[in-house]
C-alpha positions as semicolon CSV with decimal commas, in nm:
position;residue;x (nm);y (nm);z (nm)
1;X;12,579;5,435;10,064
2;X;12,565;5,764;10,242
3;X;12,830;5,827;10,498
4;X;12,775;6,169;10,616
5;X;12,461;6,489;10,582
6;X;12,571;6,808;10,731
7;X;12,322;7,118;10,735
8;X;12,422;7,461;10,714
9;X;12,351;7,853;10,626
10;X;12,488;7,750;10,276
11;X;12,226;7,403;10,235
12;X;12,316;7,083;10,328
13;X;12,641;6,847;10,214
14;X;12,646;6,524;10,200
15;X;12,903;6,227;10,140
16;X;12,795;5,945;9,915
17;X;12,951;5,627;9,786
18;X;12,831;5,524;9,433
19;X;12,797;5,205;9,324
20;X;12,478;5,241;9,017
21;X;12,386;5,480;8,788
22;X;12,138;5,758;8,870
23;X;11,840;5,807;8,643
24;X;11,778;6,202;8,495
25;X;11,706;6,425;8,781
26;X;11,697;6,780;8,895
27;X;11,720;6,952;9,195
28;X;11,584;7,272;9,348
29;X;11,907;7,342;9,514
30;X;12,281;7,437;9,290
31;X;12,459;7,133;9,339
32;X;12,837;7,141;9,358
33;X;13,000;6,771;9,310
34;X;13,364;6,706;9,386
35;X;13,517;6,361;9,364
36;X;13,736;6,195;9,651
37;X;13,764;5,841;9,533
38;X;13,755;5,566;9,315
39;X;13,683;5,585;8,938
40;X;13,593;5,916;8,766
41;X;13,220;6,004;8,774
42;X;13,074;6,038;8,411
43;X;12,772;6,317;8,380
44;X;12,510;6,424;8,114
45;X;12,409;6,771;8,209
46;X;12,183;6,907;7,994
47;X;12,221;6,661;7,690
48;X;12,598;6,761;7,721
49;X;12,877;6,519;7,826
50;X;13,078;6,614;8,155
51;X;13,216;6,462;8,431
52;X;13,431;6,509;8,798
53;X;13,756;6,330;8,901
54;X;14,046;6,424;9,049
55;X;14,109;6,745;8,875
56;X;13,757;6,898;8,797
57;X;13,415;6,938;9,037
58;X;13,133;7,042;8,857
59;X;12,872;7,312;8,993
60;X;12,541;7,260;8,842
61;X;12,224;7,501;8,893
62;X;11,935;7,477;8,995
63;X;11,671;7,283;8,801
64;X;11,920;7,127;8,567
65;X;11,843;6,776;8,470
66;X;12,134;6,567;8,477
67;X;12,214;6,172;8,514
68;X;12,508;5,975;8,650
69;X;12,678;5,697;8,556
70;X;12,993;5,525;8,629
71;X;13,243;5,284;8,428
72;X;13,099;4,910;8,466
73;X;13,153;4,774;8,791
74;X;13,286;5,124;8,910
75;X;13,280;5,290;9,246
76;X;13,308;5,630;9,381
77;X;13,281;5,855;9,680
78;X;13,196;6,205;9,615
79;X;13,122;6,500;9,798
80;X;12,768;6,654;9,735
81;X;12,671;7,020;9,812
82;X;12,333;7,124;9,799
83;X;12,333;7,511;9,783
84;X;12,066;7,786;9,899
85;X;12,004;8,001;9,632
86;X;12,037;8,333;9,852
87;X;12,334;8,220;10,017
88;X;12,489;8,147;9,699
89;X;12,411;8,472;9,526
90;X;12,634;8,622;9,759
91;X;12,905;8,416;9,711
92;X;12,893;8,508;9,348
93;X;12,838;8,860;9,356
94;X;12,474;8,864;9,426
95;X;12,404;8,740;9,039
96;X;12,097;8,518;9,027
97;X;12,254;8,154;8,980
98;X;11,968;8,063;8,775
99;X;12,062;8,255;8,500
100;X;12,412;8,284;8,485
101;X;12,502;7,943;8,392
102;X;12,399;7,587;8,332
103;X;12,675;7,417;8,465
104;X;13,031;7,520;8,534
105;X;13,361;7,257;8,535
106;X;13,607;7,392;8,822
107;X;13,981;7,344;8,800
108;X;14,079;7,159;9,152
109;X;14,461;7,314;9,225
110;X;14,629;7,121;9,417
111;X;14,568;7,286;9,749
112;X;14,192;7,177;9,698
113;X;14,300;6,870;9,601
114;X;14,417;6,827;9,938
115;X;14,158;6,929;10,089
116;X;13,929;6,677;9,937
117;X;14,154;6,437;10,029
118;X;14,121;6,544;10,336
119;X;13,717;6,581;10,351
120;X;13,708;6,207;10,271
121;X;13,844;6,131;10,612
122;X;13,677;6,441;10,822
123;X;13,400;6,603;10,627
124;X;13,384;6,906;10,853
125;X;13,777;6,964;10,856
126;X;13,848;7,191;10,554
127;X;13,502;7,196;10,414
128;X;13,458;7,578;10,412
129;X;13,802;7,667;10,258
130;X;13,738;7,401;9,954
131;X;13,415;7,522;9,926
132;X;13,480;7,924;9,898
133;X;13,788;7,878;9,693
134;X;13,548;7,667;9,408
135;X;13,316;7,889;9,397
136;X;13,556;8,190;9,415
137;X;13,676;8,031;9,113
138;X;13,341;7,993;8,935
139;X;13,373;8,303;8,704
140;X;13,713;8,103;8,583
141;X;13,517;7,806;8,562
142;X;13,454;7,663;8,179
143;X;13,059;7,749;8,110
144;X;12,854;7,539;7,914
145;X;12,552;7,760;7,836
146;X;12,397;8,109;7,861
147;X;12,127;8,187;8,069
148;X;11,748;8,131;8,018
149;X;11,473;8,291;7,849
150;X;11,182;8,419;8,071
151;X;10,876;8,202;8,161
152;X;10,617;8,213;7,946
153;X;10,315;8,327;8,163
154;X;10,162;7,986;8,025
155;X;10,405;7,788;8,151
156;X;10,418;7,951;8,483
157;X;10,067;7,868;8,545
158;X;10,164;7,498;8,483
159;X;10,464;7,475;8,670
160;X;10,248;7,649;8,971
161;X;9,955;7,371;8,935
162;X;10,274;7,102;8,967
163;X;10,372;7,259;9,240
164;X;10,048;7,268;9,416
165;X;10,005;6,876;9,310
166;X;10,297;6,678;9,384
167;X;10,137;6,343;9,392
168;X;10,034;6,386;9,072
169;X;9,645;6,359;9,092
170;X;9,651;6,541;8,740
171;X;9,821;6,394;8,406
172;X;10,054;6,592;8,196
173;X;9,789;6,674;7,942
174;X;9,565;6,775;8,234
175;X;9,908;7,000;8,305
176;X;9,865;7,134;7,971
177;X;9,570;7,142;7,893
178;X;9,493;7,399;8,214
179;X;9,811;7,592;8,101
180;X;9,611;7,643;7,752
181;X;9,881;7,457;7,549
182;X;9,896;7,096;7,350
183;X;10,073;6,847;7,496
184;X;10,357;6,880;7,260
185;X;10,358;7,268;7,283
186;X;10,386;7,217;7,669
187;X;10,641;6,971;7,635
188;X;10,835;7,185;7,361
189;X;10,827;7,477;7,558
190;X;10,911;7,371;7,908
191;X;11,274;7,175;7,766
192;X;11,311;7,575;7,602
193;X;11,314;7,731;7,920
194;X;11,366;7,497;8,211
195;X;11,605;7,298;8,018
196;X;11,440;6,961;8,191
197;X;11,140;6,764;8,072
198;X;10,823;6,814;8,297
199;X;10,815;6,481;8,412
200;X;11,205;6,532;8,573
201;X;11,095;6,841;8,708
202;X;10,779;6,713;8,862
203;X;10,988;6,455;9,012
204;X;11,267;6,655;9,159
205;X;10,955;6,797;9,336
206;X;10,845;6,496;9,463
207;X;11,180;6,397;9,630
208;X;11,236;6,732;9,814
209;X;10,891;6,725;9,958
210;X;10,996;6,345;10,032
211;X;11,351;6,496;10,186
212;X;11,180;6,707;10,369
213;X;10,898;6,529;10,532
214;X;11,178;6,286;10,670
215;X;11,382;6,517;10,831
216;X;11,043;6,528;11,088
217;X;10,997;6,218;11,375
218;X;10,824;5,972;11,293
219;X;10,793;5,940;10,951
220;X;10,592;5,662;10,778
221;X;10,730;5,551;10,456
222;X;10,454;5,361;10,371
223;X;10,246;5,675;10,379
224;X;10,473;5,898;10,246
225;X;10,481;5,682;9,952
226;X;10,102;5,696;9,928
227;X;10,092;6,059;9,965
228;X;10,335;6,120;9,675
229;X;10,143;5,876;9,421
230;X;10,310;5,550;9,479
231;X;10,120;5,238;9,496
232;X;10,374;5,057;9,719
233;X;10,619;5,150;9,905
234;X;10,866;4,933;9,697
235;X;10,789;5,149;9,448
236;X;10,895;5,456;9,618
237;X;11,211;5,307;9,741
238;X;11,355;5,231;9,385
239;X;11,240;5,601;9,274
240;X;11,420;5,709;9,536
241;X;11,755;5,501;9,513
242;X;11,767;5,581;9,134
243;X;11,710;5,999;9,206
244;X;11,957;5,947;9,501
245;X;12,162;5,675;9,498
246;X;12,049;5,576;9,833
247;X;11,770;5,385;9,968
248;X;11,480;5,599;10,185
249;X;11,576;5,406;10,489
250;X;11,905;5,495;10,450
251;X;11,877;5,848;10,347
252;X;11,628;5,873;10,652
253;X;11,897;5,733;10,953
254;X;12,188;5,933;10,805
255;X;11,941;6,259;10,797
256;X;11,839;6,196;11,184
257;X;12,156;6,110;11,303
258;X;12,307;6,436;11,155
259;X;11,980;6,638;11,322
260;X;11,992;6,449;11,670
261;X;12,460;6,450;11,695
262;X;12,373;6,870;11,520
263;X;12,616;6,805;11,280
264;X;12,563;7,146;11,149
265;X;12,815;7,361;10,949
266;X;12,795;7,750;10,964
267;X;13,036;7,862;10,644
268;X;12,956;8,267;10,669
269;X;12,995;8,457;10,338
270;X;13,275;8,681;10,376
271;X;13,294;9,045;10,249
């Protein structure tokens, strides 16, 4: 269940009640998750173990596949940010985010404790000063690995053919084949350097174009399921639910009720 989706200069936030695991995904965005309630969220960033509760958020970059899960039967409400790359680079001293970590575990004291506490109730109220002081405290943070090789120019002409073919008109080996690679050179080589398999990244594509078309009137989910490859919309739904943890429909009323109330958050860098 989403409760909340707040846009701002820094990306969007968004509060989110989970209930079922989420399959291995990505996103284009860093993502910075911080727990208010219920049972401590397990995470596998990377192939490595992690986690967020009470005392830890986690800040994960950009392209980073990770998967969620929660004890059985568990519940919990978290507090998703979704941050732009630029705006983010000057939080942390203009450093590319890409490359200066994986994923970082950051200590909650006790005043950001109580500010997360206090998000749970009123999202907007205190947002901005939990926000800053995390990442403020990123360089303190505990990192889990170095930063990436360069693209091989190989694999940048595949990831730019994904790009340019979201619904997936050509197969992976097509993928490789036109980057001049085997399909387990491809494969090899793209968990090197993106630290993600292609078909994770490919879908992390999918679901931002999908985020995005909705945010327009009068989207068709029918046809936006046919435009991204899906057969049926049911189909699209369950993708969707198990990159998200909430259903299209869902995702799609919370996102126009935030754009029609402009439930918009400005937090300003500040020098």
């Amino acid at each position: 269940m989403i409760y909340e989706l707040h846009y701002g200069s820094f990306g969007h936030v968004s509060v989110l009640e989970l209930s079922d695991p989420l399959a291995e995904h990505a996103h284009s965005m860093a993502n910075l998750s911080v727990w208010l309630e219920g049972d401590p969220v397990e995470l596998s960033v990377a192939s490595k173990r992690g986690g967020f509760d009470q005392d830890w958020a986690t800040l994960i970059a950009p392209f980073v596949s990770h998967s969620v899960s929660l004890p059985q039967g568990g519940r919990a409400k978290t507090l998703s940010f979704y941050l732009d790359r630029r705006w983010l680079g000057t939080i942390l001293a203009g450093a590319d985010p890409t490359s200066r970590f994986t994923t970082v575990e950051l200590k909650l004291d006790r005043t950001s404790q109580a500010l997360a506490a206090g998000i749970g109730r009123d999202l907007a109220g205190g947002m901005e000063a939990l926000l800053l002081g995390l990442l403020g405290a990123a360089k303190g943070g505990r990192d889990s690995a170095d930063g990436r090789p360069p693209l091989d120019f190989r694999l940048s002409k595949a990831i730019r053919l994904m790009q340019a073919d979201i619904a997936r008109e050509h197969s992976l080996n097509e993928i490789a084949r036109h980057a001049g690679m085997s399909r387990a050179r491809f494969f090899s080589m793209f968990r090197d350097h993106m630290d993600l398999t292609p078909g994770t990244y490919w879908n992390t594509l999918r679901i931002e174009h999908a985020i995005s078309i909705m945010r327009q009137q009068g989207t068709n989910l029918t046809r936006l399921a046919g435009d991204l490859g899906f057969d049926a919309q049911g189909n699209f739904s369950r993708f969707f639910r198990q990159q998200t943890g909430v259903a299209p429909k869902q995702y799609r009323r919370a996102m126009r009720q935030a754009i029609s109330s402009k439930k918009r958050v400005t937090i300003e860098t500040h020098a």
